[in-house]
Structures are given as structure tokens and as C-alpha cells.
C-alpha positions as CSV (number, residue, x, y, z in Angstrom):
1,X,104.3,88.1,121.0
2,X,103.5,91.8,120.2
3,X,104.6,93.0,123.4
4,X,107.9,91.0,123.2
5,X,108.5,92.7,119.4
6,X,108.1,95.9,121.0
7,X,110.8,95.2,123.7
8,X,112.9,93.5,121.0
9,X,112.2,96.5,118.8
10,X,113.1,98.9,121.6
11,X,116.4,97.8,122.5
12,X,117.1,97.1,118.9
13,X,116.7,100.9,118.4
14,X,118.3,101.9,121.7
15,X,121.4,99.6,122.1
16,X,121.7,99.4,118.2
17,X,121.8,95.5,118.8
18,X,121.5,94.3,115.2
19,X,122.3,95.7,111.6
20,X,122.3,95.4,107.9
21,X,124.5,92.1,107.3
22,X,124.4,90.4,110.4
23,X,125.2,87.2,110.9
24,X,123.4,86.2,114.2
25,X,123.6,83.0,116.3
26,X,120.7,82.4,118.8
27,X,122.1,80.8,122.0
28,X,119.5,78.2,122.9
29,X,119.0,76.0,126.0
30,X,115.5,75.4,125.5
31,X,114.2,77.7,128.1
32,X,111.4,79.7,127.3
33,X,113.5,83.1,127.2
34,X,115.6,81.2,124.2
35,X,112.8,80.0,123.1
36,X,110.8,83.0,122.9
37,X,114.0,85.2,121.6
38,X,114.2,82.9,119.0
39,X,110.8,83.4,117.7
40,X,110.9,87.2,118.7
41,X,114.1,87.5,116.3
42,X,112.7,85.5,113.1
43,X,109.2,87.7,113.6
44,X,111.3,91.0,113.9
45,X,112.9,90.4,110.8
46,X,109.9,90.5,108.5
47,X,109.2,93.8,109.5
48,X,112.1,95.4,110.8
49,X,113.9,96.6,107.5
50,X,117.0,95.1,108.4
51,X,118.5,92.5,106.3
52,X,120.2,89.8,109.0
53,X,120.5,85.6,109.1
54,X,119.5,83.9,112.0
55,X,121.4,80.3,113.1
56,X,120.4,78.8,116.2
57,X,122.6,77.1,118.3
58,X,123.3,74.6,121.3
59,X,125.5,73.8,123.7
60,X,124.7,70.5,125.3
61,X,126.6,69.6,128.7
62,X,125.9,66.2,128.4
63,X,124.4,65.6,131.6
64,X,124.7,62.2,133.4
65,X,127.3,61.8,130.5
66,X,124.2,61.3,127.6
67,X,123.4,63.6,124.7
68,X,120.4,65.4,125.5
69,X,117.0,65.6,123.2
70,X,116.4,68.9,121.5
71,X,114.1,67.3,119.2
72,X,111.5,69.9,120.6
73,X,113.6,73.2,119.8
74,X,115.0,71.5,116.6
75,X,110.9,71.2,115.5
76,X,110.6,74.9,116.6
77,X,113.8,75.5,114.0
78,X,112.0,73.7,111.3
79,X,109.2,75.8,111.5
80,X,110.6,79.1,111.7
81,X,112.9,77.9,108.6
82,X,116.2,78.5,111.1
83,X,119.5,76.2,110.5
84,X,120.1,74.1,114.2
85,X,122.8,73.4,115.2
86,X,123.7,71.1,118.8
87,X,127.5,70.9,120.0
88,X,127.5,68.0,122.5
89,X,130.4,68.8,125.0
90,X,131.8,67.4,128.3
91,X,131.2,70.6,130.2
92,X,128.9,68.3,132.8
93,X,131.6,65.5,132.8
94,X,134.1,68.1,134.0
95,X,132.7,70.2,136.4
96,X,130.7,67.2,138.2
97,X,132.7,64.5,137.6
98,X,136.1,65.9,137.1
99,X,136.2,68.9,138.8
100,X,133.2,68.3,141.4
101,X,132.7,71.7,142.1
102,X,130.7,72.8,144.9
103,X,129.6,75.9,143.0
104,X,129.3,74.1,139.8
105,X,127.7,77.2,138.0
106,X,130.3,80.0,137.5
107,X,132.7,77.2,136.0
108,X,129.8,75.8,134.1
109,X,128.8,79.2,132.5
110,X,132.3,80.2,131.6
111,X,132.8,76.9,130.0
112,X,129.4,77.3,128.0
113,X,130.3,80.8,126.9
114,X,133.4,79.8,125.7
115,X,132.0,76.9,123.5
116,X,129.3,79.5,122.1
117,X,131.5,81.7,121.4
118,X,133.7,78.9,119.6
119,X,131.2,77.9,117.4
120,X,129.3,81.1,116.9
121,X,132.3,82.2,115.0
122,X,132.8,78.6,113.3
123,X,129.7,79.3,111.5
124,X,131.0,82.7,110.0
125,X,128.6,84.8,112.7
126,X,129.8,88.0,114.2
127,X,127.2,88.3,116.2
128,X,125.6,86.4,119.3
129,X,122.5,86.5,120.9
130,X,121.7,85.5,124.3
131,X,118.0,85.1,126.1
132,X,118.6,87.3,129.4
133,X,115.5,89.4,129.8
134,X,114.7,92.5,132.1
135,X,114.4,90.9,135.3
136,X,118.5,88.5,134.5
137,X,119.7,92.5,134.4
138,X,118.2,93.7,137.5
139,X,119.3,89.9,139.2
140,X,122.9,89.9,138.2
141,X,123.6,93.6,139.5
142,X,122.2,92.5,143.0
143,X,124.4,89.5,143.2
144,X,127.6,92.2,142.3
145,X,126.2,94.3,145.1
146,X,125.7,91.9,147.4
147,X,128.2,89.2,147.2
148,X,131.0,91.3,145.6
149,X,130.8,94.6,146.5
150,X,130.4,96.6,143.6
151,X,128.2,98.0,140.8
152,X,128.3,96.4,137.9
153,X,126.2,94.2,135.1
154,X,126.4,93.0,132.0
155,X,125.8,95.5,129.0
156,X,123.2,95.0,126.4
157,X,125.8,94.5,123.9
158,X,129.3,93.7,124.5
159,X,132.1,93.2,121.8
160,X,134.7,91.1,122.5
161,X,137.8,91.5,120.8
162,X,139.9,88.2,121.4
163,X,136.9,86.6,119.4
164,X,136.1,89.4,117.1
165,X,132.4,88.6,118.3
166,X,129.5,90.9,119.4
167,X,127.5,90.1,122.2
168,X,123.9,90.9,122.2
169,X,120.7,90.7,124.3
170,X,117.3,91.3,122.5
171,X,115.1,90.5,125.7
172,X,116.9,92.9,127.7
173,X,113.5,95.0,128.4
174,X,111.1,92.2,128.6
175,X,110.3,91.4,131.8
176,X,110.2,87.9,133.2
177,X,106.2,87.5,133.6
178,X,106.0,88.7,130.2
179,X,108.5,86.2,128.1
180,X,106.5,83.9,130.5
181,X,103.2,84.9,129.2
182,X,104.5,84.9,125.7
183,X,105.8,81.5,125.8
184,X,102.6,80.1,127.2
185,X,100.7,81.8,124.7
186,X,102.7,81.0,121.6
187,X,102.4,76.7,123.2
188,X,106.2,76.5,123.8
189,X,107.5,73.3,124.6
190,X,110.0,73.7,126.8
191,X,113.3,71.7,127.0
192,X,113.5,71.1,130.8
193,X,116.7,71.2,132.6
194,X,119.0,68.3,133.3
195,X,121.0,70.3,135.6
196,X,121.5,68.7,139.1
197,X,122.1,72.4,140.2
198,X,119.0,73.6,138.9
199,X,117.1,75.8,140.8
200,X,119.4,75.7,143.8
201,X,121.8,78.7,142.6
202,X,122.9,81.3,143.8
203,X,120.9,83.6,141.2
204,X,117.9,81.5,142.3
205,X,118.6,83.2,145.7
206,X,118.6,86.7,143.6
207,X,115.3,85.8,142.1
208,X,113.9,84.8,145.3
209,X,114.6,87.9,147.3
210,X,113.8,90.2,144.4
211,X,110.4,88.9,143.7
212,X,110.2,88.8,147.4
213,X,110.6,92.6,147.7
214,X,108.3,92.7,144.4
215,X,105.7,91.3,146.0
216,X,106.2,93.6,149.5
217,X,106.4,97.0,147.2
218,X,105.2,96.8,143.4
219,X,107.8,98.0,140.8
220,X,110.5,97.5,143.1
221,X,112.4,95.9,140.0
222,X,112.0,98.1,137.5
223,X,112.5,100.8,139.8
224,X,115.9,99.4,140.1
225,X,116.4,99.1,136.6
226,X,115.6,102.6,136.5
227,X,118.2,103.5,138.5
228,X,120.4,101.7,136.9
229,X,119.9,102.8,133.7
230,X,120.3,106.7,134.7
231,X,123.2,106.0,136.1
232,X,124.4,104.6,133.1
233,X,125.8,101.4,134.4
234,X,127.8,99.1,132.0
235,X,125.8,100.7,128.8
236,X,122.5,100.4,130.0
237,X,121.7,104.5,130.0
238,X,119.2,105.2,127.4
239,X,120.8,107.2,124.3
240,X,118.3,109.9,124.7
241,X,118.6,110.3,128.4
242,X,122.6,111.6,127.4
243,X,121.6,114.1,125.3
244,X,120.0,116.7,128.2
């Protein structure tokens, strides 16, 4: 987990993600980035100087319309001494049954992101935090480049003003193989996915060509992310880089 602090600690400093007073909820699916965030975020906090409250929170689809058993993460929460909260929702109902989309996952993530949002803010938080490490940044501008024709990611931190909610990411410079390591080291138990659309996305078809190209020429990611962070896309220019 030391390495993950330092990334946490990194874009804490960089992106000024989290300050005195906040009031953070942890978006967890029971993935090992959540997971690993999760503990990342209640670790940080004994020795970052910065005086914040951590509440994790679920959004459960309700696959195959039945509630679905967190008991793991909610074990995880008891530990770490973090309030856990699980919102069961008909998000599944409506996109599979309902709706039957053929691209269930856009619809799905908007719906999710507006119940998080929801109930991030019904707890009093103005802040939330969401697992996407290194490698979700690099993915998601491919898939604007590619399958929409321009350049564009999310930021590290985003405020959103309809909900009067801030938006951060803390994993934003971890890499994939290393929240990986971390989670297998720290004995995670993952929550595994109920999706019927899991791994059969089209960011699964990002992954795949990335790691691809990974594999052909070594750094080709963070090379990317490089790139992307000189050229200042959506926020993700290092502070000091703006100064020269």
C-alpha cells in the first residue's frame, strides 16, 4: 500500500483533491480499485494533516432483480471504522428489463452517477470519490478519440454545480498492475460482478488494445498519459508544468 499512498498523496497535492473539512463519500462497487481507494483514503488520513470524514457508499443495481451481498466490503468498513452505506436501486430492472438496451452501459453509468450523486449529498458530503486509476484515464480518452472524434477525459476533480458536489479521483496516478498488486497484497476480497455486460464492453475493447500495444512497446500508456497531461487536457496538466 505504500506505493498507492504515494499516488494518493501525489494527486492530493497536485489536483488539490481533498481539504480541511471535507466530507467525502467513497463510491464502492466492490472492485479492487474501490476497494483499494477505500483503504488508501482511511491510511492517508492518519498521516496527511488534513482533517476529513470518510462514508462509504453503494449503489446496488439489483441484478436479476435481488439485492446483492456486500457483506464482504461492509466487513472491510467495520474494520477501517467507516459508516456503509448500500442504496438498492432498479437501475438493472430498467436498462435490462425495461429498457433492454443493447449498450446497456452508458445508460447504466449515468443512472449510477446520478444515484451517487443523490445520496452523496443526502449524507451532508460535498465531496465524492471515485476508484478510476491511471490506466481508466488513458482508456476513456482513447474511446473519445476513437469512437467520437475528439480529445477529451475526465478531469481529476470536477465540480458540479447543479449538485453543489465535487468530484474526485484519488487513484488517478496509480496504475492498473499496481492497485492490482495492492489489493492482492492487502488479501482483498473482492465483490465480483453481477453484470451480464461484464467484460464485454466497449472499454473492455479499450483495455484490450491498450495493453495490447503495452505489450508490443513498453510505456506506451504512460507515454500517453504524458502526453496528455502536457497538453493539459480536461485538468490533467501538472501545476508545476504551467509555471515555465
Amino acid at each position: 500500500m505504500q506505493k498507492i499512498l504515494g499516488c494518493i498523496r501525489k494527486a492530493v497535492q497536485l489536483y488539490n483533491l481533498i481539504e480541511n473539512g471535507d466530507r467525502i463519500a467513497v463510491a464502492i462497487s466492490g472492485g479492487k480499485d474501490s476497494l483499494v481507494m477505500l483503504q488508501g483514503l482511511a491510511e492517508f488520513k492518519r498521516f496527511a494533516g488534513i482533517d476529513y470524514s470518510l462514508t462509504a457508499v453503494t449503489i446496488d443495481p439489483c441484478f436479476d432483480g435481488a439485492a446483492g451481498d456486500y457483506s464482504l466490503v461492509r466487513g472491510m468498513c467495520e474494520r477501517l471504522d467507516i459508516p456503509y452505506i448500500v442504496e438498492k436501486t432498479d437501475i438493472a430492472k430498467i436498462v435490462f428489463d425495461i429498457r433492454k438496451e443493447k449498450n446497456p452501459c452508458s445508460l447504466c453509468a449515468k443512472m449510477r452517477r446520478g444515484a451517487l450523486h443523490e445520496l452523496a449529498k443526502s449524507l451532508g458530503c460535498n465531496k465524492l470519490a471515485l476508484g478510476h486509476n491511471n490506466d481508466d484515464v488513458v482508456e476513456t480518452f482513447i474511446m473519445n478519440l476513437f469512437r467520437e472524434g475528439r480529445i477529451a477525459c475526465f478531469a481529476p476533480k470536477s465540480y458540479l454545480t447543479r449538485r453543489d458536489l465535487t468530484v474526485i479521483r484519488p487513484l488517478c496516478l496509480a496504475s492498473e498492475a499496481l492497485v492490482r498488486a495492492a489489493a492482492k497484497h492487502e488479501h482483498m476480497e473482492i465483490v465480483k460482478s453481477k453484470c451480464p455486460a461484464d467484460k464485454h464492453t466497449k472499454r473492455q475493447e479499450a483495455k484490450d488494445w491498450l495493453y495490447a500495444r503495452e505489450r508490443e512497446d513498453k510505456g506506451f500508456i504512460i507515454r500517453l498519459f504524458g502526453a496528455m497531461h502536457r497538453a493539459d487536457i480536461n485538468g490533467w496538466g501538472f501545476p508545476e508544468d504551467k509555471k515555465h
